[in-house]
N, C-alpha and C positions, 0 to 999 in steps of 0.2 A: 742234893736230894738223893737220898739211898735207892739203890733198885726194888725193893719193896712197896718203898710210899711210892715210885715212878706207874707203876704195876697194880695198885689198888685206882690209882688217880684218872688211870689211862683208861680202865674196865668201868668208873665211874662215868667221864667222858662217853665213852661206848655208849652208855645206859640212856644219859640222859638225851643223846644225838636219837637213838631208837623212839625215843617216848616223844620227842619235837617231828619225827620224820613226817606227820600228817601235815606239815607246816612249808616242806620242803617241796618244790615241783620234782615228785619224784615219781618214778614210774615202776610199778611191780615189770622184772624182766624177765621172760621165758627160756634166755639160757646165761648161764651162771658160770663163767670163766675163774677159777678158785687156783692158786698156786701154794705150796709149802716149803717147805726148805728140811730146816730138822725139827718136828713139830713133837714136841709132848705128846705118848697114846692119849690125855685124857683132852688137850684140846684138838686134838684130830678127832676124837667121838664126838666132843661133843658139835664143834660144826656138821659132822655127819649124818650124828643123827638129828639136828634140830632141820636139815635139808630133806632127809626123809620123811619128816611127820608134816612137811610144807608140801611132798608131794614131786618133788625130784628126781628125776630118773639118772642114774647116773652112767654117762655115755662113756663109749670107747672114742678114741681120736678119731680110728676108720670109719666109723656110725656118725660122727661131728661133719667127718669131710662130709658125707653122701646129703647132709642138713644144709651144708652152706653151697654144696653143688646143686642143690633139686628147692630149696629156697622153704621146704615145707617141713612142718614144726608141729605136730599134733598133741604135745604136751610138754610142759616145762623138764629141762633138762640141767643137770652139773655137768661139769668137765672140769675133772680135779688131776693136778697136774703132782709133781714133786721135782727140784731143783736137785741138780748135783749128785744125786747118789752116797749120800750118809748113810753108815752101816747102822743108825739105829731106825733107819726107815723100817729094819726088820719086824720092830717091835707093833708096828702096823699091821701088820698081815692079817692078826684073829680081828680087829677091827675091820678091815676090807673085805675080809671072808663073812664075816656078819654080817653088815652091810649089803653085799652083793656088790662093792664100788669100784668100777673099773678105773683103774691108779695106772697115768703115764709117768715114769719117773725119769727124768733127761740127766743122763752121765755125763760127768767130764771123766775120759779115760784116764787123764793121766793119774788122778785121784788112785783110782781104779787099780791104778799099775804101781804106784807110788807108796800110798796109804793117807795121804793128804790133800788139802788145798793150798793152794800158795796165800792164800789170804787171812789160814790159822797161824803163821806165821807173822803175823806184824802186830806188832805192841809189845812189850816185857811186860812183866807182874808190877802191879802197883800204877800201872799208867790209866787214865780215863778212858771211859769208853770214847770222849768225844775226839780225843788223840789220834787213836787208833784208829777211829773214822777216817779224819784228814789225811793220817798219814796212807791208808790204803787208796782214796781217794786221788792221792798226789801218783802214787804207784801206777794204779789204773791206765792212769794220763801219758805213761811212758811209755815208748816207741818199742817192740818186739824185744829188740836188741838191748839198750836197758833197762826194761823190765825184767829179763832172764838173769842179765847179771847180778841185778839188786834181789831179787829172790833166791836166786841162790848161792850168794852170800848169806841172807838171811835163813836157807837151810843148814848151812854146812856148820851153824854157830848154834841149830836148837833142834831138839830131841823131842818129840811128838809121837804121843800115841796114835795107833792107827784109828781113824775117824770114819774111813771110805769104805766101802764096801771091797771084799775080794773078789776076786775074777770068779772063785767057786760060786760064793753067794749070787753073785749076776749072773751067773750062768741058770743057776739052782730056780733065780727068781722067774724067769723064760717059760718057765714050766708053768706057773703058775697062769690060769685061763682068765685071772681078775688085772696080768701086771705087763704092761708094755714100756719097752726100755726104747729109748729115744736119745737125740743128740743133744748134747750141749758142750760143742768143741770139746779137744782134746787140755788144751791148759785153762779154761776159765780168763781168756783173758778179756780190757773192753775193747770191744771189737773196731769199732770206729779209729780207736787209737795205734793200730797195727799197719803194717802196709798191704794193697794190696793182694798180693803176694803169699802173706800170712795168712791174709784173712782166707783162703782159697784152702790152704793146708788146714787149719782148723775146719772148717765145713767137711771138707773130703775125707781126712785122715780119720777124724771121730769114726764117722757115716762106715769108713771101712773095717776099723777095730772092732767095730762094735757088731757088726755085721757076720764079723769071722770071728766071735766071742757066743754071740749069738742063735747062731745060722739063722735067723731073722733079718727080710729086708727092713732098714732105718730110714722114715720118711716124712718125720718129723722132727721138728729144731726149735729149741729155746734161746735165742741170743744172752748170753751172760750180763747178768745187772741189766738186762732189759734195753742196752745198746744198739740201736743200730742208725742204717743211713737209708738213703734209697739206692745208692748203689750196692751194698752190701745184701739188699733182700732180690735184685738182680744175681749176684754169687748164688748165692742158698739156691734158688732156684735149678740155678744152671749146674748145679752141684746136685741135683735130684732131689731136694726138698718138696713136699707139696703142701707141705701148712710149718709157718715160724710163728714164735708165740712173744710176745714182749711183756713189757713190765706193765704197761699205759691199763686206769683203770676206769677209762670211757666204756661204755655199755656197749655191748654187741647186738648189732642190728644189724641181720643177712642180707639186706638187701644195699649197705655203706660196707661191708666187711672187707679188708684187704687182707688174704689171706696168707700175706709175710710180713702182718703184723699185727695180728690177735691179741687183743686185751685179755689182760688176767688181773686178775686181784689178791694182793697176798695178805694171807693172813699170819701174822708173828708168831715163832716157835714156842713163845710163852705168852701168846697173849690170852690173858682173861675173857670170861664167857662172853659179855657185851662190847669188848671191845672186836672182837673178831668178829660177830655179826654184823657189826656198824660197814666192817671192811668187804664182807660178803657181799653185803646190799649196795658199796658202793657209799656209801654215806659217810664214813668218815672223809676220804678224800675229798668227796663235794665240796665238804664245807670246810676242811683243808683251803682243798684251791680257792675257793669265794674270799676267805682270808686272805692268803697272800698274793691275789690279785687288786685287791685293796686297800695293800700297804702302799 
């Protein structure tokens, strides 16, 4: 199945899940945990603005804390995050300045320092996307130690335009009153799978790059690929974290919230208009999971 028919199919899907939603026990939410990664300007508007004409206020992370510390909620709110720090998140900015949308964007420095991820690195041309998958997957899964050797291995044999943002541009972006830069460790790696040891260095060392890149304290944390343990949101803590955000796309309710381990919902950097609402509201996953709880 070509990436186009995948892409028409999936936005179809989207549609039809929206139009059965009065079918589903589902509950209109008062706050709206949303994530991106490297998202297309026209499907970053257009979730923006179909969030604004519903009535959405869109929160800074410091205004979200003082929500989950004081319990009180006087009107429906977003919290729109961005993963990793990809230089074409630039291309956002007349969007979030229009908007008015306060955008937390969580760095991996090394990117940052580099020009990469380690994870553009796996696959050659001509291989499947589903390939590629497994093989990052199997990657993932590997211990500090060799995970570093297989990746850079796998740098030293391939040549990559710069994808990440520069130290300038992050720094440039600081400025801006709509854009707060946040952690997401130093190598992207999964955290659970490290020792640790590691995992202490990735919390701190980000937290202080970014901080002396910055001059901004860093006080919030995205765990990579949405990984983590319960000892691991122990670390973050004790590493001066005061809100970690995960992948999990269970509903947030202030008064169940663990606040080192915050749901978000992500929407695909090319997904179609209905399929990205589906994901907003929560509804594709639903019934995601209701399926393969089933099987």
């Amino acid at each position: 199945m070509n990436k186009t028919y995948k892409h028409y199919i999936k936005n179809f899907l989207g549609l039809i899940l929206l139009l059965v939603k009065i079918f589903i026990p589902y509950r209109k939410r008062q706050i709206l945990s949303i994530y991106f990664h490297n998202p297309s300007p026209i499907v970053f508007e257009r979730v923006i603005r179909y969030l604004t004409k519903k009535g959405y206020k869109f929160t800074p992370l410091n205004q979200f804390e003082e929500v989950i510390r004081t319990k009180k909620l006087d009107q429906k709110i977003a919290v729109i995050t961005i993963d990793d720090g990809f230089r074409n998140n630039l291309n956002l900015l007349d969007i979030i300045k229009k908007y008015n949308v306060y955008t937390t964007i969580f760095v991996t420095t090394s990117a940052i320092e580099e020009g990469n991820f380690w994870f553009e690195f796996v696959g050659d041309k001509g291989q499947s996307k589903e390939t590629i998958t497994r093989e990052k997957i199997r990657l993932k899964k590997l211990d500090e130690n060799s995970f570093a050797i297989e990746i850079n291995n796998l740098k030293a044999k391939t040549h990559l335009f710069r994808t990440a943002l520069t130290e300038q541009e992050l720094i440039e972006l600081t400025t801006n009153p709509l854009i707060a830069i946040e952690s997401h460790t130093v190598t992207h790696p999964s955290m659970p799978y490290i020792s640790e040891n590691a995992q202490r260095k990735e919390l701190l060392n980000s937290k202080i790059i970014l901080e002396k890149l910055t001059n901004k304290e860093v006080n919030y944390f995205a765990y990579p690929m949405g990984d983590y343990t319960e000892r691991l949101k122990i670390l973050a803590k004790e590493s001066g974290y005061r809100l970690c955000f995960s992948c999990e796309t269970i509903p947030i309710e202030l008064n169940k919230l663990d606040v080192f381990s915050i749901p978000r919902r992500c929407v695909n950097d090319d997904a179609g208009y209905y399929e990205a609402l589906s994901k907003v509201y929560g509804i594709w996953d639903y019934v995601k999971n209701k399926i393969s709880k089933s099987e």
